[in-house]
N, C-alpha and C positions, 0 to 999 in steps of 0.2 A: 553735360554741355554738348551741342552737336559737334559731331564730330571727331570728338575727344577720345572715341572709341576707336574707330580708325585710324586716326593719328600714333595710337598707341601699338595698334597691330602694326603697321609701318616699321613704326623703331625697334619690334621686335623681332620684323622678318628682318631687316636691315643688318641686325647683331646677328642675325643666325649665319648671314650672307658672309658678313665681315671672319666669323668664325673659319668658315670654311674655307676662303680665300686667304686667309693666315696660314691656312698647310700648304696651300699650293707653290710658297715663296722656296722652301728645300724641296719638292718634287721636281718644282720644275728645272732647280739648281743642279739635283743629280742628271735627269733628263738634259741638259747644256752642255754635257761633255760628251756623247754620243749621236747628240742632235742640233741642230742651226738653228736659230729663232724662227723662222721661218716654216723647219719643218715641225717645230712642236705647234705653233699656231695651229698648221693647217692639219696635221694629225689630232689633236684637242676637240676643234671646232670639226672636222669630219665627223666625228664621231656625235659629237653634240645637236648637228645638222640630221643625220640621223634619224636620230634618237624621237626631237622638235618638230622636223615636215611635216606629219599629219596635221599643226595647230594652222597649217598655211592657207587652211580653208576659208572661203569668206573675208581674206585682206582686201582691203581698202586700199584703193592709190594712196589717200595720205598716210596709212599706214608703211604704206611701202618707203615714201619720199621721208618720211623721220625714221626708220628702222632702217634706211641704208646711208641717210646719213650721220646717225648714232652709231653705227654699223663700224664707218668709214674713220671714225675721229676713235672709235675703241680700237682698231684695226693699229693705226699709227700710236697710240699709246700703251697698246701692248706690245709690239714691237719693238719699241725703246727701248719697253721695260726687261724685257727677257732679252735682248741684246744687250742690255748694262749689266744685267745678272750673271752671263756669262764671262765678267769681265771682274766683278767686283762678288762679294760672301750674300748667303740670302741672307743675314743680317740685316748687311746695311744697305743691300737693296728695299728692304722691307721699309726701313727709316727711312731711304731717301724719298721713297714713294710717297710714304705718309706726308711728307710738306702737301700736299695738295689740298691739305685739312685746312691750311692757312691763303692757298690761293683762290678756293672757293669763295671765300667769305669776300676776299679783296677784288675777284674781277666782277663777284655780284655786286657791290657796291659800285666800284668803275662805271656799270652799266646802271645804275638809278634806284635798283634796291637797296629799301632801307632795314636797316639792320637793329635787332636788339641787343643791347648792350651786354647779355649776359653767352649771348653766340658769339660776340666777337671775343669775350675773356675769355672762354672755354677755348675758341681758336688758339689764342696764345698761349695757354697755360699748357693745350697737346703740342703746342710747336716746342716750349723748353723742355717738355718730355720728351720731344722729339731729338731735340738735341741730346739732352743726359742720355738716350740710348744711345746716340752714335758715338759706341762706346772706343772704335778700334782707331789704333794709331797711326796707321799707315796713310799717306798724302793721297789725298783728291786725286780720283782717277777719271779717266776717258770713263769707264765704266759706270761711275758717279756721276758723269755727265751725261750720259743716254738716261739716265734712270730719273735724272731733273727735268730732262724735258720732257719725258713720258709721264711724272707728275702733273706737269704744267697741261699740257696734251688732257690730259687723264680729270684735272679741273672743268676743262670745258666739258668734256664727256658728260662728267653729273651733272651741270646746268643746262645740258640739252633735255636733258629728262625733266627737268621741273618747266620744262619753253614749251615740248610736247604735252605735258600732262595740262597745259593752262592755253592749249590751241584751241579753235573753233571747235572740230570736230577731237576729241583728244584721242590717239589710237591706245588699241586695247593692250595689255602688256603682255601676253603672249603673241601677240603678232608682231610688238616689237624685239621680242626674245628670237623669235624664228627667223625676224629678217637681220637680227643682226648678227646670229651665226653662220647664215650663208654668207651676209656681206663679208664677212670674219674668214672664211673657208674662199669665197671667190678671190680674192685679195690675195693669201696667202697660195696658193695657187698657180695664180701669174704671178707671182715674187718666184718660186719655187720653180718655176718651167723656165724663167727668163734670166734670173741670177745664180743658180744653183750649181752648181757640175755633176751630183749625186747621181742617180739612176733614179727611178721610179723603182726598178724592182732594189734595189739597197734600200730605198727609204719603207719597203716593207717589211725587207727582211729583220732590219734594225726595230721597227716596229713591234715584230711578235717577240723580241728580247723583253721588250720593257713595255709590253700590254698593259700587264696590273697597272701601272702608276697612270699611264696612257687612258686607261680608261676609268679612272676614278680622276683626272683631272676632264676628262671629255663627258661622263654622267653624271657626277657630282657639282664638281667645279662649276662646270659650263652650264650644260644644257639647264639642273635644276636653278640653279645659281642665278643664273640672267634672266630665268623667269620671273623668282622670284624679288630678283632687285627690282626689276623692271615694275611688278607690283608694290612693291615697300615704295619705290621711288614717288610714283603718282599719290600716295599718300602723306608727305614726308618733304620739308622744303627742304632745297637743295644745298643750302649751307647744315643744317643739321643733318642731312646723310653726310657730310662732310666731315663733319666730327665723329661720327660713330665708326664711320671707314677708319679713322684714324687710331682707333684699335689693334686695325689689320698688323703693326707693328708685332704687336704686344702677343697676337698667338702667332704668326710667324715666328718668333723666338723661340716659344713655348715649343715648337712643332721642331723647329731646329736642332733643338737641344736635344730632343727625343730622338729622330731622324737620323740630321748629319753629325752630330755631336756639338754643336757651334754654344759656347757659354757667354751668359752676360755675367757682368760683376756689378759691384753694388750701384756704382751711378748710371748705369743701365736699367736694373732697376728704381730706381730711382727715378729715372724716367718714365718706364709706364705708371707708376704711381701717377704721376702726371698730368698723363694722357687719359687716365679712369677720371682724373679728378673734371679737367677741361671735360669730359663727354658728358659727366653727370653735372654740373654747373650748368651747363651751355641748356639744361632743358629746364631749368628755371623759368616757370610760368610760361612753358610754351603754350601750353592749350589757350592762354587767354591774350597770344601774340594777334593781332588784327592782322598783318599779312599772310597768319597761317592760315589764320580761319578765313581768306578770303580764297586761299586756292583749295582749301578743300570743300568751300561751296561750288569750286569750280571743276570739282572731280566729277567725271560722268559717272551715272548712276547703274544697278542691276547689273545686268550682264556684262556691260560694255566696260565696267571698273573691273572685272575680275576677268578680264581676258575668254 
């Protein structure tokens, strides 16, 4: 079937993406107590900016105008998130992120897309998995509340990728990767010069402490990381990258456990059982979804799909 092949590369760069950003929820937890939201952003993303500028070649104005406005709305919902993190376990920061598996489906609907019936059970079936992980007892915090709105935030974010991918001209995913680490890096930046008290030379010094983790959240994480979402994305509708994000829980844990030492117990597990079941439901007869296969007729082709 066309397309059916790409579609499938998609969901499996997607799960590779989701993997990796499940470890990032206890590095970046350890990294919160030596460091401000702020300066791990812009430490992260330095490095990632980096690493990415050579791809900056050949940008297009509309690339530039949806990679600094993707840029701008991941900006504000990673900030949330790693400012709730600081506040509350990378647990349940992990779980609270994952709601956005549930907010995707509901603001694309809000806005006139129609939905298949077996994406929105899968949406519910990872939300009560969602829940059965939030396994810890302790009352709703300030912390749980930055980490909800950076979900919510974090929702529009993936629908802006499926609006670019289905534009006029659609920009390429590496040049959306590179502008939106610098928008990520300029942002955090002026955050960091204008709210901060630190030094510039403290936020180095602190820096060659904690390098290693610094720079496998700034090489790994980032830079390959948002390339290749950015690619899985253009292939991939935006409620089904929603679902598979919703993973992200489930090796956060995994990675916790290992890491910080942080345990689930059984209705915890229980939960991502859950969340496995909603991500493999939810692609029931996707390939022969008609709004899938109309945005991937609407993928640009040869070069310009593969950044």
């Amino acid at each position: 079937m066309p397309g059916a092949g790409p579609h499938r590369q998609g969901l499996a760069v997607l799960l590779l993406v989701t993997v990796v950003w499940g470890t990032t929820f206890p590095a970046m937890k350890v990294l919160s107590g030596p460091f401000g939201a702020l300066e791990i952003i812009l430490l992260r993303f330095l490095i990632a900016s980096v690493v990415l500028l050579p791809l900056l070649r050949g940008l297009s104005w509309a690339e530039l105008r949806w990679g600094a406005l993707i840029g701008g709305v991941l900006f504000c919902a990673f900030y949330l998130q790693v400012a709730g993190l600081a506040r509350t376990s990378s647990n349940r920061n992990a779980f609270v992120t994952g709601l956005n598996v549930l907010m995707v489906p509901m603001l694309a609907y809000l806005m006139g897309q129609r939905m298949r019936w077996p994406v929105l059970l899968g949406a519910v079936l990872a939300v009560f998995g969602l829940g059965g992980m939030f396994y810890e007892q302790a009352p709703w915090s300030v912390g749980d509340t930055l980490t909800l709105a950076g979900a919510f935030v974090y929702a529009i974010y993936v629908l802006l990728f499926e609006f670019s991918a289905k534009a006029g001209t659609a920009p390429r995913p590496a040049r959306l990767a590179v502008v939106q680490s610098l928008c990520m890096l300029l942002l955090s930046t002026l955050g960091f010069t204008v709210l901060e008290s630190a030094s510039w030379g403290s936020l180095w010094l602190r820096a060659q402490e904690h390098s290693a983790s610094l720079l496998y959240l700034g090489l790994l994480a980032s830079a390959l990381m948002v390339w290749l979402q950015a690619w899985g994305q253009h292939r991939v509708r935006a409620v089904e990258a929603a679902i598979i994000f919703g993973l992200e829980p489930v090796f956060a844990s995994l990675t916790a456990l290992w890491w910080i030492n942080e345990t689930l117990g059984g209705r915890a597990l229980l939960g991502g059982a859950l969340i496995v079941a909603g991500v493999l439901f939810s692609q029931i007869k996707a390939a022969a979804d008609p709004a899938g296969r109309a945005l991937r007729k609407a993928l640009p082709a040869g070069d310009s799909a593969h950044g």
